[in-house]
C-alpha positions as CSV (number, residue, x, y, z in Angstrom):
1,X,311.0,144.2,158.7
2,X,313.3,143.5,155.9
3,X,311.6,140.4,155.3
4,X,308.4,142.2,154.8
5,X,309.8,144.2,152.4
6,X,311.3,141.5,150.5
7,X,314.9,142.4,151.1
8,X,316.5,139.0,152.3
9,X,320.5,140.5,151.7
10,X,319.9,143.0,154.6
11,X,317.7,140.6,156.6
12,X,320.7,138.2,156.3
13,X,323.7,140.1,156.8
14,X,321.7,142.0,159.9
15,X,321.6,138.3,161.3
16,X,325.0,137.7,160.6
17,X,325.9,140.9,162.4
18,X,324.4,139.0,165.4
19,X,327.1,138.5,168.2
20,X,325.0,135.5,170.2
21,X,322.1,134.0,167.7
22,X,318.9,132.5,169.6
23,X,316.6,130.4,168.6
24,X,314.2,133.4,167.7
25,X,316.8,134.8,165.7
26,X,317.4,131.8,163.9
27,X,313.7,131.3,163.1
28,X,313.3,134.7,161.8
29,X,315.7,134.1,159.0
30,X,314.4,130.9,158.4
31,X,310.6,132.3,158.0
32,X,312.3,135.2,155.7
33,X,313.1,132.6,153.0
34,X,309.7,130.6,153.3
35,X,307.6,134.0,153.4
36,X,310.0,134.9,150.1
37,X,309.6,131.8,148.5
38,X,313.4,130.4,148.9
39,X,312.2,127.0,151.0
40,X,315.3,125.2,150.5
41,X,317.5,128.1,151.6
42,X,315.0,127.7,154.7
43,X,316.3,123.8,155.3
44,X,319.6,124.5,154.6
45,X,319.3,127.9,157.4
46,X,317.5,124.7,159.9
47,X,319.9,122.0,159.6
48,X,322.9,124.7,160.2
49,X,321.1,126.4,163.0
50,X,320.8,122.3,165.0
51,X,325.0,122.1,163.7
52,X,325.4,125.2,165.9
53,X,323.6,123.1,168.9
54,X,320.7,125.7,168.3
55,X,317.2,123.6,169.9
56,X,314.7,124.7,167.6
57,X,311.2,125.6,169.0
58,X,307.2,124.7,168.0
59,X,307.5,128.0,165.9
60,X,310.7,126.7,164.1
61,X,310.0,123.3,163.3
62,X,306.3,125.0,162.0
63,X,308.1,126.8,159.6
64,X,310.3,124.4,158.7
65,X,307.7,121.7,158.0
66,X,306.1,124.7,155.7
67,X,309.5,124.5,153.9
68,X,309.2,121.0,153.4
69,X,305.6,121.4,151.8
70,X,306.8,124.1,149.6
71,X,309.5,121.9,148.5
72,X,308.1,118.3,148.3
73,X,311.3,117.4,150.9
74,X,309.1,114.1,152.1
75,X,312.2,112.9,153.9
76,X,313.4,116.0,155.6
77,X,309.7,116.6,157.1
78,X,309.3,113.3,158.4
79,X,312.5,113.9,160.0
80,X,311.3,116.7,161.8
81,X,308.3,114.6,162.6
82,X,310.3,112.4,164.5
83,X,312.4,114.7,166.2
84,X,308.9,116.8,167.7
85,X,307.9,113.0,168.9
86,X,311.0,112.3,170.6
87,X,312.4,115.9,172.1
88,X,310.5,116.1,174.9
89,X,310.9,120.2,175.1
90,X,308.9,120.6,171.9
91,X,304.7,120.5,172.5
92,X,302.8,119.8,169.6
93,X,300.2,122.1,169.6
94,X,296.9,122.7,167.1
95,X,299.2,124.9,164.7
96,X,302.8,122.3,165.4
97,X,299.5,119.4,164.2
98,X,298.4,122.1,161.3
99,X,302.0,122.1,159.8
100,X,302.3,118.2,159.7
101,X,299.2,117.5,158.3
102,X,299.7,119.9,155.7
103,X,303.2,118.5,154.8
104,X,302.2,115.2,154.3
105,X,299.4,115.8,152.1
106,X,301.4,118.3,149.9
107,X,303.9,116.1,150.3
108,X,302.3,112.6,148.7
109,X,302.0,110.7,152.2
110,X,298.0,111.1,152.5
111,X,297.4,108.0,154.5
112,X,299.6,109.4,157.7
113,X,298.3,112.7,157.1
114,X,294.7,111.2,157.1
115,X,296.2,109.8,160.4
116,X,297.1,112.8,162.0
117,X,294.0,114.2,161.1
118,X,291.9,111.5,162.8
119,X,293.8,111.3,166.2
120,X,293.8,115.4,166.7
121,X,292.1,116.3,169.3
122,X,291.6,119.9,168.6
123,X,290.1,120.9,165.0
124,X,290.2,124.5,163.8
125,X,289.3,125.3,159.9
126,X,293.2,124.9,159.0
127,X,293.0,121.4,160.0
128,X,290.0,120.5,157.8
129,X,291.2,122.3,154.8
130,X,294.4,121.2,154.9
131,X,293.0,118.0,154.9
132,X,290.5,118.6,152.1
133,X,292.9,120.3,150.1
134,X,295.1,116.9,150.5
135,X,292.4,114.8,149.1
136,X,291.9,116.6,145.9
137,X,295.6,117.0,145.4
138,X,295.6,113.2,145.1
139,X,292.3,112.8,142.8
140,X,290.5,111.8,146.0
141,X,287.3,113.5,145.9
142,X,285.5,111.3,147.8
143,X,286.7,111.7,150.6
144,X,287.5,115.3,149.8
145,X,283.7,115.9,149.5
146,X,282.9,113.6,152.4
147,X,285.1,115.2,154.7
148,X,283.6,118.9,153.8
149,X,279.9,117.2,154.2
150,X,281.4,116.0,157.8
151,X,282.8,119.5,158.4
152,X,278.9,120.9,157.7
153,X,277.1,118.5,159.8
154,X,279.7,119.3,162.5
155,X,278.5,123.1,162.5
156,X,274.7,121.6,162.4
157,X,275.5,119.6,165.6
158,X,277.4,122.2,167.2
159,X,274.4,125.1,166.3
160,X,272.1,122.9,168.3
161,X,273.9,122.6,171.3
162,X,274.2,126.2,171.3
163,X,270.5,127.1,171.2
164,X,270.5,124.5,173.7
165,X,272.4,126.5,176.3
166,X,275.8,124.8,175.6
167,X,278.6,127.7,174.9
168,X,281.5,125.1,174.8
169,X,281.0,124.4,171.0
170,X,282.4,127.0,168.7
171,X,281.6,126.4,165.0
172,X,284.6,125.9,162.6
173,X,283.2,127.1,159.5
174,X,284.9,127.0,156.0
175,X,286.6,130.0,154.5
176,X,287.9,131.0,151.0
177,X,290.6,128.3,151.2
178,X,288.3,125.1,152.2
179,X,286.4,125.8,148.9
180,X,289.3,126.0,146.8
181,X,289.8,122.6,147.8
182,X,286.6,121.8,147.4
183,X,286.3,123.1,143.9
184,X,289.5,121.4,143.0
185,X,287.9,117.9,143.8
186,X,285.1,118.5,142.0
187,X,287.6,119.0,139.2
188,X,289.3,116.3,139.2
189,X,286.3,114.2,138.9
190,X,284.3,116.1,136.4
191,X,281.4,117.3,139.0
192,X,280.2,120.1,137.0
193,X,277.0,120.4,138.5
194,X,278.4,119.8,142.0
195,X,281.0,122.3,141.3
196,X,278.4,125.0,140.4
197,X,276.4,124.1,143.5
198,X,279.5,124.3,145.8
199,X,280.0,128.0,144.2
200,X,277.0,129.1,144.9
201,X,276.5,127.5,148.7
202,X,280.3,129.7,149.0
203,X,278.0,133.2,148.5
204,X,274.4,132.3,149.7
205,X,275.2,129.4,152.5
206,X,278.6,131.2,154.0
207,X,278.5,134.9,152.6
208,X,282.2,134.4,151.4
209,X,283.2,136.2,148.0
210,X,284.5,133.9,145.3
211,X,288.0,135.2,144.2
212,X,290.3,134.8,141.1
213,X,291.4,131.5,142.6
214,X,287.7,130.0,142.5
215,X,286.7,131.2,139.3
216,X,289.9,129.7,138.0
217,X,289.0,126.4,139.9
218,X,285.2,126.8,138.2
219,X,287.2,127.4,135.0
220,X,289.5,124.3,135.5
221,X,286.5,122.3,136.2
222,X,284.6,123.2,132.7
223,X,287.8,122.6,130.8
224,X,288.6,119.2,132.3
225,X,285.0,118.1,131.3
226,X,285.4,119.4,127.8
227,X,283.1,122.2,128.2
228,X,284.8,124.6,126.3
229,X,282.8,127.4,125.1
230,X,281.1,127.1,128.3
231,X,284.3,128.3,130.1
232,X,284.7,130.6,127.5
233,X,281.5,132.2,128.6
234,X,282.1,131.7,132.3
235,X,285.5,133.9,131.9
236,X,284.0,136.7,130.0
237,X,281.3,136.9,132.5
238,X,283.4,136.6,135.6
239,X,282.8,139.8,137.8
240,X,287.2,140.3,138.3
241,X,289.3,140.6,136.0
242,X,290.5,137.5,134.3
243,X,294.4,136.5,135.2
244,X,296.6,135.3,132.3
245,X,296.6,131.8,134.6
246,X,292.6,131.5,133.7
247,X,292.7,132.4,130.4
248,X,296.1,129.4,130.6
249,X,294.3,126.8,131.9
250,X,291.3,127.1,128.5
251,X,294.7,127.4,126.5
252,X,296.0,124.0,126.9
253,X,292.1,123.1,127.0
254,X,291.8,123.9,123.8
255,X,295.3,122.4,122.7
256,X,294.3,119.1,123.9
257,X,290.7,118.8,122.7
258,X,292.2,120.4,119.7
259,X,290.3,123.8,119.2
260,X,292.2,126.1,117.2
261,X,290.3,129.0,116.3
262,X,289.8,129.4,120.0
263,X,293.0,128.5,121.2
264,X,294.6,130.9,118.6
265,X,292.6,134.0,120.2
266,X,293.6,133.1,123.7
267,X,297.0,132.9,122.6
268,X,296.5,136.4,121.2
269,X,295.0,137.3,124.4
270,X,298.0,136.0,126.8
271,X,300.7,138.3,124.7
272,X,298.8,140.8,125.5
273,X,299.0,139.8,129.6
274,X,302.2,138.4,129.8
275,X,304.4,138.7,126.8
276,X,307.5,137.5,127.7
277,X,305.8,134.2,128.9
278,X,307.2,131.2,126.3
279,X,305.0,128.4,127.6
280,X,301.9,129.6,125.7
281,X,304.0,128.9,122.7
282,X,305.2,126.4,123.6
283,X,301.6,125.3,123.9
284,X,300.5,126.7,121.2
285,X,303.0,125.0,118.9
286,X,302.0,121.2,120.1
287,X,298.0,122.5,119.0
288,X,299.3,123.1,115.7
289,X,301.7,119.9,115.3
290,X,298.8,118.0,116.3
291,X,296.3,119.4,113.7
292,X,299.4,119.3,111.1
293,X,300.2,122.7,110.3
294,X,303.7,122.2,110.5
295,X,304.5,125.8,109.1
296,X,302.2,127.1,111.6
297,X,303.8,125.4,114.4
298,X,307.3,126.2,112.8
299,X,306.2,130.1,112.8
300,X,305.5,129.9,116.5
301,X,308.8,127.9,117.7
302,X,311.2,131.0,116.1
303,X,308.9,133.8,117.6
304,X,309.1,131.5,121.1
305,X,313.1,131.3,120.6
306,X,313.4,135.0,121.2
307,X,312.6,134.5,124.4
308,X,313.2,131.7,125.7
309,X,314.0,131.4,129.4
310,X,315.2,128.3,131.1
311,X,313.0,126.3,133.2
312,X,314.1,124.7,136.7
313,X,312.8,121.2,138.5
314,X,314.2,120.0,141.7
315,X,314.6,116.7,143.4
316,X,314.8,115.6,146.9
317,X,318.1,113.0,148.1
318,X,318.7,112.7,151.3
319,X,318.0,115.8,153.2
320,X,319.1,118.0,150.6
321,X,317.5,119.7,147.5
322,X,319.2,119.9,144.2
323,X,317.7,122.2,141.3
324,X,318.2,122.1,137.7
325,X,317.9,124.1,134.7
326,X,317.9,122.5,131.1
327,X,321.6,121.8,130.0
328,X,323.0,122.3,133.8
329,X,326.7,122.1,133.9
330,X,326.8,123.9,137.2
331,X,326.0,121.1,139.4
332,X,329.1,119.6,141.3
333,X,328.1,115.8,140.3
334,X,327.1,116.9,136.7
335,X,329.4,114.2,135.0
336,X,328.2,111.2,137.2
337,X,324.6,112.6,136.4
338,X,325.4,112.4,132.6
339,X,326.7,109.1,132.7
340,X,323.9,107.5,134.7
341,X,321.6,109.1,132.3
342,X,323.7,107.7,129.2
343,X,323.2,104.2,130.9
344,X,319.5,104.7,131.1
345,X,319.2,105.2,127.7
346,X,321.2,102.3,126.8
347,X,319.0,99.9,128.6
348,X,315.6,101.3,128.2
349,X,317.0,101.6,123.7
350,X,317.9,97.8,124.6
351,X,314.9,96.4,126.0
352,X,313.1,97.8,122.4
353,X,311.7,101.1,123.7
354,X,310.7,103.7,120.8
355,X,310.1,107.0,121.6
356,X,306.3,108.4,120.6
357,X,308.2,112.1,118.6
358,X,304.3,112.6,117.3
């Protein structure tokens, strides 16, 4: 409950309150971060719940494995992949298969999650779009597209052993999320015209209703190819309201095919959305450096100092996560940090490198 309500400091000191802590208990905190967006507090919840001699379950190592896709934490979910082959009181089931599939992909390994997906037995629409999805996060739209064409004939095969008398096949037909993936491959390769087609097989072919997230895809798509009044066009006609991310994504279109007028008016446009959000500046000053208007550019870079808010990237060593903000001197290995990074410099200044400041 205090999970669903977002309230983790309750939902955490009520576990804490806990006399003798079970493996549900333990993966009910641990699903509190991931549902709340705090993966690595998730981790660090799973490997102190196994220190307490805690056997997690299917349901825990399913979450965990969602905390590792959030997170990138290749390591860690490989880990848990070995430990679900070897402990014999943990089944992998179709959502246990789901969970590893989907954490390799998001994780960079797509060859084993390709593997995975082969060698399952039992297919439900999760496993083909997590699969899909996989394939266009890596520029592989090939395959993405192949594996969605395989999905359709499936349903094709499956309708005619139906009408034939045979119950045993139920169809596994794509939802919202498989075309998101779709769309994304499309973009990454430029298919306009396949993009559009996909779009419209979602409404006429499956009776699914685009949402923001595949008009931003159809929006990605148009800007990748350079199409940029087109998108333009395709946003101002879009039936929902147009998120600040949308009207983003033709922003740093226009700053890299260098439209100014345009990119200008969407600026204007995203203050009014999201005010407070610096990276449209940010953006917005690199369009004007590159055209040359310098006092443009400088205009921008004191109105984005105002409000400035620090941004944060993580890394993965070992089994742990470490996160960073710009000029970090909370981290306990900050010094040794700083000095490998001096070293770096040194060498890379040494073997003639010259940094590109245009």
């Amino acid at each position: 409950m205090y999970s669903a309500i977002e309230n983790l400091d309750d939902a955490h000191r009520l576990f804490d309150e806990i006399p003798s802590k079970n493996v549900v208990c333990w993966t009910s905190l641990i699903s509190a971060y991931v549902n709340n967006g705090k993966p690595n507090k998730a981790l660090k919840l799973f490997r102190q719940m196994q220190m307490e001699n805690v056997e997690p379950d299917q349901v825990t190592v399913t979450v965990a494995l969602s905390a590792c896709a959030d997170l990138g934490a290749l390591d860690m979910g490989g880990w848990i992949h070995a430990y679900v082959c070897h402990y014999q009181g943990i089944e992998a089931d179709l959502c246990l298969n789901n969970a590893l599939i989907n954490m390799y992909a998001k994780c960079g390994d797509i060859r084993k999650a390709r593997r995975l997906f082969d060698g399952a037995k039992q297919k439900d629409v999760t496993t083909w779009t997590s699969m899909i999805i996989g394939h266009a996060l890596h520029g592989q739209t090939e395959e993405a597209l192949e594996l969605f064409a395989k999905m359709e004939e499936g349903n094709k095969h499956r309708k005619r052993n139906r009408n034939n008398g045979d119950q045993r096949n139920k169809l596994v037909l794509p939802n919202q999320v498989t075309f998101i993936g779709v769309l994304m491959a499309c973009s990454h390769a430029g298919l306009v015209e396949e993009g559009k087609h996909y779009m419209k097989s979602m409404k006429e072919n499956y009776g699914l209703t685009p949402q923001i997230s595949h008009y931003g895809c159809m929006v990605d798509l148009l800007c990748r190819a350079g199409l940029l009044e087109e998108a333009y066009g395709f946003i101002m006609d879009m039936p929902i309201q147009p998120t600040a991310v949308v009207w983003r994504t033709l922003l740093s279109a226009c700053s890299l095919h260098g439209n100014i007028e345009l990119a200008a008016n969407i600026r204007h446009l995203l203050h009014e959305l999201e005010p407070s959000h610096t990276g449209d500046d940010v953006t917005m000053s690199n369009t004007y450096a590159a055209a040359g208007l310098w006092n443009h550019k400088l205009t921008v870079r004191d109105q984005m100092m105002q409000w400035r808010t620090p941004g944060c990237s993580s890394i993965e060593v070992g089994s742990s996560v470490h996160e960073f903000v710009a000029a970090d001197n909370n981290h306990p290995l900050r010094r040794d940090i700083y000095a490998i990074l001096e070293c770096m410099n040194r060498n890379i200044k040494a073997s003639g490198y010259m940094p590109d400041i245009s």
